[in-house]
N, C-alpha and C positions, 0 to 999 in steps of 0.2 A: 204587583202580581208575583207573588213567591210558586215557584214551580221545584220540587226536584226531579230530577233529570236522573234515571239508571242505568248505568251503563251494562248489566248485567241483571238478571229475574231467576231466581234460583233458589231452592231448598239448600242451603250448601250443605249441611248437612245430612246423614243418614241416618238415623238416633232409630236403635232397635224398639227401645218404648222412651218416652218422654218429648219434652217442646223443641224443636230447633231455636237455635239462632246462628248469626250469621257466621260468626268463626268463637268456636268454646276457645274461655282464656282463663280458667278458673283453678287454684293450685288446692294441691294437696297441702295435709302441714308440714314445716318444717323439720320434724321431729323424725318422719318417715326414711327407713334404711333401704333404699333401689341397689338390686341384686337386679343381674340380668343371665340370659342364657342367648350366647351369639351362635347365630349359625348364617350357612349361605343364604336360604330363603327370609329370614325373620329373625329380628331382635326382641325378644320378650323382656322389660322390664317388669319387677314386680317389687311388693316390701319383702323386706327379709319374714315377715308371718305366713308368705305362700311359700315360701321354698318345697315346703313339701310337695305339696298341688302342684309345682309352675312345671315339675319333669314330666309328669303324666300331661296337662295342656300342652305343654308343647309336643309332645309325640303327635296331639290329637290335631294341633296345628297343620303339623305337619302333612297328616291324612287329608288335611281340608283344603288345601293346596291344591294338592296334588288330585282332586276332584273337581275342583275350577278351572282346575287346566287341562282336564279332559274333557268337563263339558262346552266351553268357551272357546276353548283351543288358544289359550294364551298362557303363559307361561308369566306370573306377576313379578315385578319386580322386589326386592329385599325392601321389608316396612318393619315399623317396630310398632310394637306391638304393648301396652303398657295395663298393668290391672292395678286398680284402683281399688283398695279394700276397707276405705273409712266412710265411703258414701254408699247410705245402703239405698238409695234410690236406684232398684234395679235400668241400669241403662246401657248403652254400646253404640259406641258411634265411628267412625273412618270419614277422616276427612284429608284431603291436599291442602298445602301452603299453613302449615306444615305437613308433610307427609305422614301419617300416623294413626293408629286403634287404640281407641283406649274401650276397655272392658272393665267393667261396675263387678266385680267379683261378688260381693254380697248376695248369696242366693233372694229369687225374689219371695215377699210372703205370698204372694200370686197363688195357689195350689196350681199347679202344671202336671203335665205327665210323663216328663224326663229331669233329669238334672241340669242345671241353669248353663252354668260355665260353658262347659263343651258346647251344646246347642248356639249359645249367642255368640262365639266363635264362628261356629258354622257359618250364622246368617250373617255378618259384619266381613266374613273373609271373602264373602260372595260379593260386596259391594267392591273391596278390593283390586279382586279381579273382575269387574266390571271397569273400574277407574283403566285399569292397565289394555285393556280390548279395544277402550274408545279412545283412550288420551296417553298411552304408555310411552311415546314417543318426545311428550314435553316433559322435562323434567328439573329439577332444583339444580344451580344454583336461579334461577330466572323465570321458571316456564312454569311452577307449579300452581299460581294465581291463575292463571290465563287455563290451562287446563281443567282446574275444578269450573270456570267458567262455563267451556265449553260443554264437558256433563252436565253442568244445571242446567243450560239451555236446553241439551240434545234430547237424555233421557228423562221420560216424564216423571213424576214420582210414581203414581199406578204400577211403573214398570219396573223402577229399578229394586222397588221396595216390594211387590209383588215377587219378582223373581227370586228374592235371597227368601221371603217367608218359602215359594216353593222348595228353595236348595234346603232350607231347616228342617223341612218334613219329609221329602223325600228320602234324604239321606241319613237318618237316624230313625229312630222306633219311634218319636213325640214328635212336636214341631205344630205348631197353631193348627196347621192346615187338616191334621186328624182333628179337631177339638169339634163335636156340634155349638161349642158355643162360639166359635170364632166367624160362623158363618150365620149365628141364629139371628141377629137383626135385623142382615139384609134379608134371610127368610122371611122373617115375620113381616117385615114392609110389603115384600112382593106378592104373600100371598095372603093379606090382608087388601090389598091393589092400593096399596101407598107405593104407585109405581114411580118411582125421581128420574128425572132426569140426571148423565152420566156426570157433568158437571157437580151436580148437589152430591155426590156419592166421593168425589175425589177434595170437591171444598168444603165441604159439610154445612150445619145449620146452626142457629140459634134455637129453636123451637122442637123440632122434631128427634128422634134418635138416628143418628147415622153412621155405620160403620167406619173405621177410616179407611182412607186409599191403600193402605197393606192387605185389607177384604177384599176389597173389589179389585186390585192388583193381582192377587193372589190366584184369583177363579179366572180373571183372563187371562194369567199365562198358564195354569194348568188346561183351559179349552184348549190351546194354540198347542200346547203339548198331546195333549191326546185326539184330537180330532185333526191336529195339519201335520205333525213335525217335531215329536221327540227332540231334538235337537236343532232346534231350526235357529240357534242364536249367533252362531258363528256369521251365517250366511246373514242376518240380519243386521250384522256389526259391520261388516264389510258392506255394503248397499249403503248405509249410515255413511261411512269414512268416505265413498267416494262424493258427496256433497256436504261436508262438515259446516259448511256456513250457509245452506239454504234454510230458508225458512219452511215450518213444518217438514223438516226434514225425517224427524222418528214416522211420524206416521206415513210419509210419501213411503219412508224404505220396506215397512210393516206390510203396507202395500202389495208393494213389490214381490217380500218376502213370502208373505201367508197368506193371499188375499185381502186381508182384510184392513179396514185403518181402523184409528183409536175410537172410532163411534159406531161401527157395524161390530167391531168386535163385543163394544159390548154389550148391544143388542141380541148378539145370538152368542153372548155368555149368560145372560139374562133368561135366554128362551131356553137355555139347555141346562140350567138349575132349575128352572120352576117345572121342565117335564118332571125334571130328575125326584124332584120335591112331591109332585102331584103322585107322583108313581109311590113312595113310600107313605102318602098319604091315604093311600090305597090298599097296598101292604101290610099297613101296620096303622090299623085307627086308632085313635086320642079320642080323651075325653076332654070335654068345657067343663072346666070347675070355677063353682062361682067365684066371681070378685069382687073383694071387699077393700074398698078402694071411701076413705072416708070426704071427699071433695076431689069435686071432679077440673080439670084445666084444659088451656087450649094448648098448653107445654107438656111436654112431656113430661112425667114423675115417677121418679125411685121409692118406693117403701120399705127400704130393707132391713132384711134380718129382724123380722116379727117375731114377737116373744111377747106372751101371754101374764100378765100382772095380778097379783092376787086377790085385786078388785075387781075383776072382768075386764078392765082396762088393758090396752096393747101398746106397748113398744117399738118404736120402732127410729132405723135412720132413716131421714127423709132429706133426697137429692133431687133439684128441681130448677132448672136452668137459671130463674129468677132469683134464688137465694141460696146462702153457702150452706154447707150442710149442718143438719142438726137434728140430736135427737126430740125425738117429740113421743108423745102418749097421748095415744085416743081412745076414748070412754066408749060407754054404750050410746051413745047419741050423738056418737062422730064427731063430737067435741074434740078438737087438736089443740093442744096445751105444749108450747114450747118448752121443752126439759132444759136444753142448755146446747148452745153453739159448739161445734166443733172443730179445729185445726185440721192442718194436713193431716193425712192417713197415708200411709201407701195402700194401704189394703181398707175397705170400708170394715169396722169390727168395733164390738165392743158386748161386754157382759154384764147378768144383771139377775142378782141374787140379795137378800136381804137388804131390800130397800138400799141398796147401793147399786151404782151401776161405776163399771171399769172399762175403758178404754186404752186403746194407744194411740201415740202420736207424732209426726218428726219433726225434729229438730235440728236445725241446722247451724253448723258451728258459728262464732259472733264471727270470727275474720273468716276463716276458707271454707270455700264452698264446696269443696269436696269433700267434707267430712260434717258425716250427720249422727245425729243420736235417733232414738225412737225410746220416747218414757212412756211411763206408766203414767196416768191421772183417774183419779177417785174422786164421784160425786155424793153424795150422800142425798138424797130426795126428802127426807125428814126436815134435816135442818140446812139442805140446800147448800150445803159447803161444800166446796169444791178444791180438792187437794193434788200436788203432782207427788209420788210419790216415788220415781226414780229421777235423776239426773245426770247427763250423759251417757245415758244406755244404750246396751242396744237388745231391747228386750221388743218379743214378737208376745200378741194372744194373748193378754191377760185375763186370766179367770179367776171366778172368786171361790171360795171353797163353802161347802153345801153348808159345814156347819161353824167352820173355827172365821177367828181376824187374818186371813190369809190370802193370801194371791197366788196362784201359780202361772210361773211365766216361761217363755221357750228363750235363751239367749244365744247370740250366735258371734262368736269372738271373731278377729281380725284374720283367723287362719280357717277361719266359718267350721270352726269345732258347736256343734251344736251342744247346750245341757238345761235341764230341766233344772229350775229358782223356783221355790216358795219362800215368800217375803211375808213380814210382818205387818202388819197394815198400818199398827201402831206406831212402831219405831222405824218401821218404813227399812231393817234390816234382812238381812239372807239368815233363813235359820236354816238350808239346806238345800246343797246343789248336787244334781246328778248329770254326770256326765254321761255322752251318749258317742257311741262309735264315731270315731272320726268319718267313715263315708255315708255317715246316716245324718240327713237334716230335715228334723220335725218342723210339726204342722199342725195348727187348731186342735189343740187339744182338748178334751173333755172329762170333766170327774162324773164319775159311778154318783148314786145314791149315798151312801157314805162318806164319800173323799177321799179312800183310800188308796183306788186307782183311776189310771186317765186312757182315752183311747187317743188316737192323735192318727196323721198323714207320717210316713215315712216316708225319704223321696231319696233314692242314691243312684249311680250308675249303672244300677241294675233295672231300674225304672222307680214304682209307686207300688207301697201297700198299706195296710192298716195294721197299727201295733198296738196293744194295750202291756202299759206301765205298772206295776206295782210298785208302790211309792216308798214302801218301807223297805222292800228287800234289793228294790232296783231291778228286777228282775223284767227284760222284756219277751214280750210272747209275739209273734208274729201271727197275723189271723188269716193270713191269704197268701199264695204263692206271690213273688214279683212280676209285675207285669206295667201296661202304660197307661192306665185307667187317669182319668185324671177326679180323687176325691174331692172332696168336700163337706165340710163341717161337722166329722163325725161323732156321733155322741150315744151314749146307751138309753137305751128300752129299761131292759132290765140287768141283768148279771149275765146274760149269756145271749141277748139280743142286741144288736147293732142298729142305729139309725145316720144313713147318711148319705152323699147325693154324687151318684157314677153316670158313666153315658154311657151302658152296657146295650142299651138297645139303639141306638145312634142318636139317641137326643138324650139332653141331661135328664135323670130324672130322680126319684127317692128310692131310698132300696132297702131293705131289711136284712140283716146277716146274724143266723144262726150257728155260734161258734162252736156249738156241740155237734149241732147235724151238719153243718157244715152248708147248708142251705141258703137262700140265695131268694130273697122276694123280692118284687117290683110293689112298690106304693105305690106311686103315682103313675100317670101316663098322659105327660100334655103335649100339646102340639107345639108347642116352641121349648120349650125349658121351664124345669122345675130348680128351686135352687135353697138354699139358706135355712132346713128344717129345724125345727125347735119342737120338740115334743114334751107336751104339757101331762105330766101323770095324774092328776086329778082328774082330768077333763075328759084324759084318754084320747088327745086330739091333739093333730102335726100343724102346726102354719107353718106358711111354707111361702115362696117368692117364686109366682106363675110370671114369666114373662112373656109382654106382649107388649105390641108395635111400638105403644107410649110409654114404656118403659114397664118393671119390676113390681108387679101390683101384689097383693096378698092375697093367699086363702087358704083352706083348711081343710083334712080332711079326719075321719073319724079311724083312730089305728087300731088296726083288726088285722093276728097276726098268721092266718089263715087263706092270703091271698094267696096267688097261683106263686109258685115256686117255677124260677126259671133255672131248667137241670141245662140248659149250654147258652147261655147268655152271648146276645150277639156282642161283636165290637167290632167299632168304627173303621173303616179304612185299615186293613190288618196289611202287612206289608211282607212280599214273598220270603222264603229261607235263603234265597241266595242273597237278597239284599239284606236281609239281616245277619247273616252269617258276617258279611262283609263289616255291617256297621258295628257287631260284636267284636272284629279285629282292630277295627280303628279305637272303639271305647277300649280294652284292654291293652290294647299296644302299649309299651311305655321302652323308649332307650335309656340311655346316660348321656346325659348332659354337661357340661362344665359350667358351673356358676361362679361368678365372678364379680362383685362390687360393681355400683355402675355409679362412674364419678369421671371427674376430669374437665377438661376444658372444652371437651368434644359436649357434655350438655350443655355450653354456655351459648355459644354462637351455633347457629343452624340456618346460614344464607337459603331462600328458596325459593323468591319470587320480584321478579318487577310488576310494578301496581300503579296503577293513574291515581290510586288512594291511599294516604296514610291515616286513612280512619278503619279500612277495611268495610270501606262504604255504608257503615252504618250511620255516616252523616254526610250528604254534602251540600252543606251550606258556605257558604263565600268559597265554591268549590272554583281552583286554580288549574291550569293545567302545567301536567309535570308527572316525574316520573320519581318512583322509590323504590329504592330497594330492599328487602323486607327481609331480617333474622327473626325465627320465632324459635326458640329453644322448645323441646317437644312436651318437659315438663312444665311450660307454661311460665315461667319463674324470669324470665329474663327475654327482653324484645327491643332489637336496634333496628331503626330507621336509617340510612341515610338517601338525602330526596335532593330533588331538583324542580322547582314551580318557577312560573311567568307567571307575573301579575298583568296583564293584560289592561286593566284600568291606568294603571300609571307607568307600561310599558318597563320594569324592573324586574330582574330575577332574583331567586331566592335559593340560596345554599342550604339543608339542613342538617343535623343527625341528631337523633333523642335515643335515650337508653331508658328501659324502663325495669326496672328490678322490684318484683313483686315475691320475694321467696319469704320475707320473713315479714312480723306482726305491720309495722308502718311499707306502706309502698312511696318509693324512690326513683321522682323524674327527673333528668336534667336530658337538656337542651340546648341545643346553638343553633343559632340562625346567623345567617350572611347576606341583611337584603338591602334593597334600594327603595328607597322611600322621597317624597317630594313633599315641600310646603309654599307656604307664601307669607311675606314679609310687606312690611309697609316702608315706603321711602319719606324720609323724613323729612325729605323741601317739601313732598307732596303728602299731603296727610291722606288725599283720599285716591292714592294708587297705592298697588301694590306692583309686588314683582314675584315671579315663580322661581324655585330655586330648589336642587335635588340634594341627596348626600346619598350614602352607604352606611351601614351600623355594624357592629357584631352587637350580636343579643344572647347573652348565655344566662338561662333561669333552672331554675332548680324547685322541686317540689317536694316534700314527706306529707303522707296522706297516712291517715287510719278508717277507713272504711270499715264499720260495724253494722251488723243485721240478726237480726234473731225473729224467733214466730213468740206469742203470747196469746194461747187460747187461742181465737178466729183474728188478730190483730198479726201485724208485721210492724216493727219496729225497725227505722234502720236511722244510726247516728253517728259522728265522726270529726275528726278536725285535718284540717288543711291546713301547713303552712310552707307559703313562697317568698320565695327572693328572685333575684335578677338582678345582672351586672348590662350596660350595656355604652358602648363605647361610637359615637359616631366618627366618619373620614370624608377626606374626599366631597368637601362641603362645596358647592360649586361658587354662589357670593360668601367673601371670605369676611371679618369684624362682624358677623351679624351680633347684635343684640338680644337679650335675656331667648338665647340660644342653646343649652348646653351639651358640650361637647360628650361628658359624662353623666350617667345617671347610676347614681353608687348603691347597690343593695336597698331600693325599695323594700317592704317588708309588709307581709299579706298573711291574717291568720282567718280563717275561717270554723265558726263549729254551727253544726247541725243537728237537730233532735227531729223525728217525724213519729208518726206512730197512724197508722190505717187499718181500717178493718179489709180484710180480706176480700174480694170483689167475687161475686157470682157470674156467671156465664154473660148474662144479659146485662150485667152494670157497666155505666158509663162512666161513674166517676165512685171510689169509696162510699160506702153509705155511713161511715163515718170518720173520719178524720181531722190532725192536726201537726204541723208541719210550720217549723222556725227552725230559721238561720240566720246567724250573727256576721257580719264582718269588718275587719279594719284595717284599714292600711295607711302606711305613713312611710315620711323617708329621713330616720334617724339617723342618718349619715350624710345628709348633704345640707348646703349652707341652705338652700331653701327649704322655708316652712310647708306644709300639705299636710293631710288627711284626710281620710272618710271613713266615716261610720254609718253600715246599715245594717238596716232590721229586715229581715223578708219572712213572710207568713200566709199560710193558706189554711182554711177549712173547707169538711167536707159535713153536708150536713144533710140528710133523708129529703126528697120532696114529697110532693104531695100523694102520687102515687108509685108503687114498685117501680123500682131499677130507673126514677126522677132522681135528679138531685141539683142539693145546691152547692155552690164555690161561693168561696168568699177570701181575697185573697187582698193582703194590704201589705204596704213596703215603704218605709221610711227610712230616709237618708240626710246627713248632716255631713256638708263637705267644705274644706279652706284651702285655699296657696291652689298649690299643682293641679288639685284634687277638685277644682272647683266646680268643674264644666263636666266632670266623669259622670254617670247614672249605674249604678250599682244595683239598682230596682226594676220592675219591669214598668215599660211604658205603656202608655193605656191606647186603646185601637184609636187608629186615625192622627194619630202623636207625627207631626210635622204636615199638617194639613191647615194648622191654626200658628198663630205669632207665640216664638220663642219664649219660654218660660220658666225660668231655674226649678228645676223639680225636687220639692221635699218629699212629697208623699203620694201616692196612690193607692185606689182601691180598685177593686173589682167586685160587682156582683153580677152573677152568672146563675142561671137557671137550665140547667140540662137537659133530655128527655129522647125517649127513642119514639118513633114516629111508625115505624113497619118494618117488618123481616121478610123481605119481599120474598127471598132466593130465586132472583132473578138470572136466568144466563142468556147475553145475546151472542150468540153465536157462539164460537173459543174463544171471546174477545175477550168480554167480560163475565163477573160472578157477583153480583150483588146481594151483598147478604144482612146490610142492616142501614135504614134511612133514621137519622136523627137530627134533633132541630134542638132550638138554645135563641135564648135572650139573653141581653146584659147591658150592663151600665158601667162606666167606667166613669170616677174620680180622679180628678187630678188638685194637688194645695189644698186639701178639705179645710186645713185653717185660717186661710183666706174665704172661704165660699159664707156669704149669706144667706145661701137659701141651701135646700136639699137637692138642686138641679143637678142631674151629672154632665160631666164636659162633653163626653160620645157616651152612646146607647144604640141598641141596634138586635139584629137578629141571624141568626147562621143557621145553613141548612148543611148539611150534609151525609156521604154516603159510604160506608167499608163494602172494600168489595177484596176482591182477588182477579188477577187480568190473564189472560194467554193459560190458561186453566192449571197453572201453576201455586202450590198451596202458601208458599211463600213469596216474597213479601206481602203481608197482610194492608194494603192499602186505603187512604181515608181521601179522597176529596171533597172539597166543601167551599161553598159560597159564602160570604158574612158581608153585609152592609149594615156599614157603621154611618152613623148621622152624628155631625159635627156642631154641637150646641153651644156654639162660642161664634162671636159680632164678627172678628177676625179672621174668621172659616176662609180658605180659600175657593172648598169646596165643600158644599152639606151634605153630599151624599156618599161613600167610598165605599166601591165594591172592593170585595179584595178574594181572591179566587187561589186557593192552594193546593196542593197532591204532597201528601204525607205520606212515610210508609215505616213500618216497624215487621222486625222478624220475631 
């Protein structure tokens, strides 16, 4: 029975958008110049391409501080602060052990309704000072592990990620919290009466659409603010600290604090949107426009960005829990024809004009993971070729031009200078860049009928408007005062007409803008959200992306430019002059700074934490008890252990300290260990006793590693070589002449390389729906009087079953070994392996049959969150070169369950039964259950 065992259940991180896991260790590249700005409160690290930028964020910093600490009543302690400008996956995260923010500087393609920087400051400074309210008292060189602990446990994620989206919106003119579409899903659930339970809302589903816990985070701390206690967090924090190690502690204090705990409140958060809802449903009626939706699912489905073919045929991306995305085109007869798979996006986009369709897509560097590109790729629909036509870019929106071999694209440099590329389609070169105001960063741009000019998003510190470009002279015209609108997809009607998609009336909708009269129509009017128009001038007809409950459906309406004209367009949640007065001092503020290289030996070593793990708990297997003490250098590039473990099996301790230097192309381990180890020896009068007998060793190894990964199309490649050595020296032998003993083991020598290559995995898949994965290795020990080696082969595929998100493994591992090396297994062994009589192992296989079974989303009680039941058969081989017949050695079948525990979204856990049958004479036992709890962040 394999069990892990947690000592800790926690989100550790706060990631503004994007996946957690358990502690980010991921470097920038080497090539990067860190310039810093020190002050009392805050160390901003940044490359030397934001210096311009880093004095105005830091002012802004500064403001945002000093906002925490009035609302919170805590005064945070000195963090630094680090932006990241080659990864343009917009993201922002604050974590302890090591103490530190790093901010994703690359505005997002997102369309938003403020500028990215400052805002994601805002919301990431607020976790901060949340760290420093509940835990400010533990801190580095020892207490900052044990600290973040204590916040994972304490605050829920609903709460602490809920309250920083509040501070984002509050505090600034944008911020999720005004957007209608940030709240439109859990709309559309509740008042369709897909009412979930609070669990399903904070773990989400497989099947259905669900906002995440930032949503429904967000609406319960503004209820608790407007209907209990403006300010009621101080007083919540303290209640909290005076039982910091009870269980359900946040909600006992919330209790306390507000009335209410984590499941009445959000019960009557639930009941006081859906008045709020009913009442502007009332207010202001919506029309049902049909849907044209061409196969219907019990999953929810994305159709997006419908666009009209000049077959009668439709375009579209189609996103669906079951498969990765991909464009597809549907006929008159609902016929869905697969165009072609597609890779990561950050943004869903692409364009489609002369039987070519263009997209983007990212990519991430082969060694570090903090630096991405985003290219161009070209498909051709004639002759079905499919071309990439930029490489390492960082190019946003590619559009094709109405008439020439052209692209035009948005680029956005390291110092996020935005300009406007049109590229040659042929020669795949720049025939022409225009640059664009440094505080101005575009957005979805559109060509006229001609292609002379483009309309686009502008988005700068001032907020959002809509710009149109002329391409020859560069000349921009602004078509709207600045304001916080948040656009989308804008494009022309005709020369002096506008098509594109605002929340002027409090839900998303279509709008028409006449730049001569200056006028202002409403197209559309749904009840949840309008989105992604495409206006067909033949047809005289908009599709358009009606969302509802199960996602993004199509439909259409007939454009007619005659609708009502709205002379004072409402908007969303408008925020009073004195808090904007205020947020206009903080955006404009700027001091002087002193900037100053950031280098020295102060980035190498950064002591912060003792830890019962030096995995940082993302394993504990043959977990020991013992304690370490943990350096993590804040840019990630350099991390010393040094540890103290008891083995408790053979009653010996264990000294260690490992260095791990990850800054440049190969990563660099070495190692020492100090431990106590025991064997047993035979006495030579008696052949058939033995005698026990201990020693001590030093063990010092070393590692150079090259880890490579790249994306290709809907495929993930990742490949690399390993090579080690080890010195190791035994003492302190307790029977002394022992026999073929050795005292020394001189530079063994271990090279390993690896090639994989997998498709991309959907929401619901279990295993790649197609894959293939070899790894070579060999070891020997060229340096000592004895002979050894081993050579193996390890291999896996992934193969489609029979029906969606089935699949098959098949996984084989051959090994050849002599001398030293004789008795080692290099391969994996097949289930039920030491249940039958001992058998030198060349080879094994696996065949494995996967499948999910139900998506239950079950929750009992806050215990657990069941969110996916799946089952699997298999066969296992063992010597297939020995076997006369096709019979496998064990065979058997596994149930199992992912779930989430203590209503916690991380760690994502798996437990599962497997009874494997033992089909050998020699069985000691023919049946073995074997019962495990897994978990992955």
């Amino acid at each position: 029975m394999k069990i892990y065992l947690l000592s800790f259940i926690l989100s550790i991180l706060t990631f503004h958008k994007g996946i957690c896991q358990i502690f980010e260790d991921s470097q920038a590249p080497p090539s990067q110049k860190w310039h810093q700005i020190d002050t009392k409160e805050f160390k901003l690290i940044f490359p030397v391409e934001m210096k311009k930028k880093a004095s105005t964020l830091a002012s802004q910093i500064t403001q945002h501080l000093k906002t925490n600490h009035k609302d919170l009543q805590v005064k945070p302690r000195k963090i630094s602060l680090i932006l990241q400008n080659t990864e343009l996956r917009p993201n922002g995260f604050v974590q302890l052990a090591p103490r530190k923010s790093e901010l994703y500087s690359s505005p997002t393609p997102e369309p938003d309704n403020q500028e990215w920087l400052s805002n994601l400051a805002l919301h990431e400074l607020r976790h901060v000072a949340q760290f420093d309210k509940l835990t400010g008292k533990l801190k580095a060189p020892f207490l900052e592990q044990l600290a973040l602990a204590i916040y994972g446990l304490t605050l829920p994620s609903w709460y602490f990620e809920g309250d920083a989206v509040w501070a984002e919106t509050f505090y600034s003119k944008g911020g999720r919290g005004r957007l209608p579409s940030f709240e439109m899903t859990l709309k559309a659930n509740e008042r369709t009466d897909k009412k979930y339970k609070f669990e399903k809302y904070l773990l989400g589903s497989y099947r259905d659409k669900i906002p995440s816990y930032y949503t429904i985070g967000y609406f319960m701390t503004n209820y608790l603010k407007q209907n209990v206690k403006e300010n009621f967090e101080p007083e919540l924090y303290q209640n909290i600290n005076k039982n910091i190690l009870m269980p359900y502690n946040f909600s006992r204090s919330l209790k306390k604090t507000t009335g209410f705990n984590n499941t009445s409140l959000f019960t009557h958060t639930m009941d006081d949107l859906n008045i709020k809802w009913k009442k502007e449903e009332h207010e202001r009626p919506t029309i049902s426009y049909p849907i044209i939706e061409p196969t219907s699912s019990k999953n929810y489905q994305d159709w997006l960005l419908p666009k009209n073919n000049h077959d009668n045929s439709t375009l579209s991306i189609l996103q669906t829990p079951e498969k990765t995305a991909e464009i597809v085109k549907i006929d008159n007869n609902n016929k869905i024809e697969s165009l072609l798979k597609l890779g990561n996006q950050i943004v869903p986009n692409y364009d489609f004009r002369n039987n070519m369709i263009v997209w983007d897509e990212v990519k991430r560097d082969i060694r570090y993971t903090k630096r991405s590109y985003n290219v161009i790729n070209l498909y051709h629909l004639e002759t079905k070729k499919r071309e990439q036509i930029s490489f390492k870019s960082r190019y946003f929106y590619p559009i094709l031009h109405p008439s020439k071999a052209e692209i035009l694209t948005i680029e956005v440099d390291l110092s996020n200078q935005t300009a406007i590329l049109l590229l040659d389609i042929k020669t795949k070169k720049i025939l022409k860049r225009i640059p664009i105001a440094s505080d101005i960063y575009l957005q979805q741009p559109s060509f006229n009928e001609e292609g002379s000019k483009i309309v686009a998003i502008a988005i700068s510190n001032k907020g959002t408007t809509l710009v149109e470009i002329e391409l020859e002279s560069s000349q921009i015209t602004f078509l709207q005062d600045w304001n916080n609108e948040q656009f989308e997809r804008p494009q022309y009607i005709n020369d002096h007409l506008f098509l594109f998609k605002a929340q002027y009336s409090g839900i998303d909708n279509l709008y028409q803008y006449n730049k001569l009269s200056k006028a202002l129509t409403k197209l559309t009017n749904t009840t949840f959200g309008a989105f992604n128009p495409s206006y067909d001038v033949n047809k005289k007809e908009i599709l358009f992306n009606n969302y509802q409950y199960n996602g993004y459906k199509i439909s259409k309406i007939t454009f007619n430019d005659t609708d009502t004209v709205l002379k004072n367009p409402y908007s969303i949640k408008t925020i009073s002059n004195n808090l904007k007065n205020k947020i206009d001092s903080i955006t404009e503020s700027v001091s002087d700074y002193n900037v100053s290289p950031y280098k020295g030996l102060s980035r190498t070593f950064n002591f912060h934490s003792l830890s019962l793990s030096n995995t940082n708990f993302e394993s504990l297997d043959n977990f020991k008890p013992g304690v370490f003490w943990l350096s993590n250098n804040i840019l990630n590039t350099t991390q010393f252990v040094l540890g103290y473990e008891y083995d408790t099996d053979i009653k010996k301790s264990i000294y260690s300290a490992t260095l791990n230097y990850n800054k440049y192309f190969p990563k660099f381990t070495l190692k020492y260990e100090n431990k106590g180890q025991i064997g047993t020896a035979k006495i030579n009068s008696k052949s058939d006793s033995t005698i026990n007998f201990d020693w001590r060793e030093h063990d010092i190894s070393g590692q150079i590693s090259i880890p490579l990964a790249y994306y290709k199309s809907n495929y993930v490649y990742s490949l690399g070589f390993n090579f080690a050595t080890s010195y190791l020296q035994r003492y302190n032998t307790s029977i002394k002449n022992l026999k073929n003993f050795d005292s020394k083991v001189l530079f063994p020598l271990t090279y390993q390389i690896y090639w994989n290559r997998n498709a991309m995995m959907s929401k619901m898949d279990i295993t790649p729906r197609w894959g293939q994965n070899f790894s070579m290795t060999y070891r020997h020990l060229p340096f000592e009087d004895q002979e050894g080696n081993l050579f193996s082969i390890r291999s896996g595929f992934y193969i489609p079953g029979f029906v969606s998100n089935h699949g098959f493994q098949i996984r084989f591992g051959y090994q050849k070994a002599s001398g030293r090396y004789q008795y080692s297994n290099d391969i994996p062994t097949i289930s039920g392996y030491g249940y039958y009589k001992y058998e030198k192992i060349k080879n094994t296989l696996l065949l494995n049959y996967r499948f999910p079974i139900s998506y239950p989303d079950w929750a009992v009680g806050g215990i657990t969150y069941i969110k996916r039941i799946k089952g699997g058969v298999f066969a296992d081989y063992q010597n297939i070169h020995h076997q006369s017949d096709m019979s496998p050695k064990t065979f058997g079948l596994s149930v199992s369950a992912d779930f989430n525990a203590f209503r916690y979204p991380l760690p994502n856990f798996e437990a599962s039964l497997k009874l494997t049958y033992i089909n050998d004479v020699t069985a000691t036992q023919r049946v073995v259950p074997t019962v495990s709890l897994n978990y992955t962040y």
